[in-house]
N, C-alpha and C positions, 0 to 999 in steps of 0.2 A: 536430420532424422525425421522430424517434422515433413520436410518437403514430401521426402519421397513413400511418407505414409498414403494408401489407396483414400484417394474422398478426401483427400485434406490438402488445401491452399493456402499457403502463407501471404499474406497479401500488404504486410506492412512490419516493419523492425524498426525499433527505435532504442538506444541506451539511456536517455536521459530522461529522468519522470516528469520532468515538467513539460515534455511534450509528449506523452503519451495522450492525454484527456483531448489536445486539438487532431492528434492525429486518427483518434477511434471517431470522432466529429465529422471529421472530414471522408474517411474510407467506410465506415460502417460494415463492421467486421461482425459474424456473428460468435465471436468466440475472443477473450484479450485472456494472453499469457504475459501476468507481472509478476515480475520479480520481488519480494517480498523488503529488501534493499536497494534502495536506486540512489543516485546521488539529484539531488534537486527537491525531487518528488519522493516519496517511500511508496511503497506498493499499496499500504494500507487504506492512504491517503487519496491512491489513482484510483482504487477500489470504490472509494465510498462515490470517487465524483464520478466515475466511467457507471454507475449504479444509477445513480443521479439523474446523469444528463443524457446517457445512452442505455434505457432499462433492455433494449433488446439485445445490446452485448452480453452472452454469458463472460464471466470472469472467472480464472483460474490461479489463483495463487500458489508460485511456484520458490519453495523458502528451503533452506536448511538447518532453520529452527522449527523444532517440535513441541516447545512450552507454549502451554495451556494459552497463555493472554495471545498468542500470535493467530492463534487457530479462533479463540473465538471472535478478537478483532475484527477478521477477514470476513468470519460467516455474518457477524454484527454487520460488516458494510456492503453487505450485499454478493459476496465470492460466494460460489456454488461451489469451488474445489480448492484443494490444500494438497498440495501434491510436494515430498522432500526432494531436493535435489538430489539426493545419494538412492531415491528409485529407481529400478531399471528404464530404460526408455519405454519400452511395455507398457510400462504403470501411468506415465504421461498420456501417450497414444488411449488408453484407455480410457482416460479422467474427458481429455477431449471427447471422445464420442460421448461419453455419458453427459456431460454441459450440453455439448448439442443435441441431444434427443431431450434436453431439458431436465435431467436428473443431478444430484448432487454425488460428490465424490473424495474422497479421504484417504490418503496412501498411509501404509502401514508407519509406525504401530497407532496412529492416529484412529485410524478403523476398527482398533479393538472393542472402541467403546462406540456405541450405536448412535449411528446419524441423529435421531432423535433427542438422545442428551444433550449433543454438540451444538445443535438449534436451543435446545431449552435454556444452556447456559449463557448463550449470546442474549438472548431474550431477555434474560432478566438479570444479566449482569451489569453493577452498577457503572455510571459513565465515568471514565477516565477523566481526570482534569482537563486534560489537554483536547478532548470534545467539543467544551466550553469555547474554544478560540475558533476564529474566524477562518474561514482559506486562508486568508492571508495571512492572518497570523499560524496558522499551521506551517503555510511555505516558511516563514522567516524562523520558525523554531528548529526546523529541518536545515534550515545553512546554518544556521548556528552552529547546529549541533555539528556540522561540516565545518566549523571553521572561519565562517564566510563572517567580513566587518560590514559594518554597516556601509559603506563608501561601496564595497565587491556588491551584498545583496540589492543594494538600489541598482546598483549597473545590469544584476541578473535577471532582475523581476520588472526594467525596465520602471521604476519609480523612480523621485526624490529622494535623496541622502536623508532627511527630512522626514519623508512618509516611511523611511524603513525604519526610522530610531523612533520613530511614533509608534509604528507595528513592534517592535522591540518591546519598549515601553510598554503598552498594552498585555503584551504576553509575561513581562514579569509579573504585572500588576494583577492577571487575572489568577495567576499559577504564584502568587503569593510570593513572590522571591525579593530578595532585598538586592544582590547582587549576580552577578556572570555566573560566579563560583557557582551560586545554588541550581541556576539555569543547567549551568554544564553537568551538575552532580545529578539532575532530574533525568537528563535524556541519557545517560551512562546509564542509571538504572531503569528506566522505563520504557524509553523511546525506540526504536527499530532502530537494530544495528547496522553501523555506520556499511555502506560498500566497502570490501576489497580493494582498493586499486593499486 
């Protein structure tokens, strides 16, 4: 749908969020469509680094959740648009032109309440725990919450079995958890849901 929209080049696809950030690096695209669930990476997470490292990418957060923490996450890390998957195609095509002329953009019923509040709420909403961790301990909270042992995450993140049960370690200790259970029971309720597969 994308392709064949007038004025618009796709110029790179990627599934996997942990290479999105090298691959917006390397193409320097003036527009990223993430998925607000990814398996590696979460959207929120490419968001904050694709903001980061590449300020002249607009970014577009494309989700099928409409609660409040999703929406201002995105606008917190830097996303100019929120667009639900169950929009019409219409409503995408549109979110892109407005990122690229540099405007911000909100698919219904998100847009009922005015751009302006949606910034003020990110603005000075207080930071989630899980802010506090490092990238790397972000990435290793995110295969947890997939599943992923320590032995899989070293092999994924290309570390030491070692430096992942260190990042482990670290993320219980900063997120206050005594054991897995509590870890698991955090990102059940707080964390970006899991992908589909």
């Amino acid at each position: 749908m994308i392709e064949v929209a007038k004025n618009i080049k796709v110029i790179g696809e990627v599934a996997d969020g942990s290479k999105v950030v090298g691959l917006v690096e390397r193409l320097k695209p003036r527009l990223l469509i993430v998925a607000l669930a990814m398996p590696g990476l979460n959207g929120l997470e490419i968001t904050r680094r694709v903001c980061q490292q590449s300020p002249a990418t607009a970014v577009i957060m494309l989700s099928m959740y409409s609660r409040d923490q999703y929406v201002i996450q995105a606008l917190r890390n830097g996303a100019c648009g929120y667009v639900m998957t169950q929009a019409k195609p219409v409503e995408l095509i549109r979110a892109i032109r407005k990122a690229a002329a540099g405007s911000r953009y909100l698919s219904e019923p998100l847009s009922q309440r005015p751009m302006a509040t949606w910034l003020h709420r990110a603005k000075s909403a207080a930071l989630d725990a899980d802010e506090t961790l490092t990238r790397r301990e972000r990435e290793v909270l995110q295969l947890v919450s997939e599943g992923f042992s320590n032995t899989r995450i070293a092999s994924y993140l290309s570390i030491s079995r070692r430096t992942a049960e260190s990042h482990r370690a670290s993320v219980m200790h900063k997120l206050q958890f005594r054991n897995t259970a509590h870890l698991i029971r955090y990102v059940l309720a707080r964390a970006v849901p899991l992908p589909l597969t």
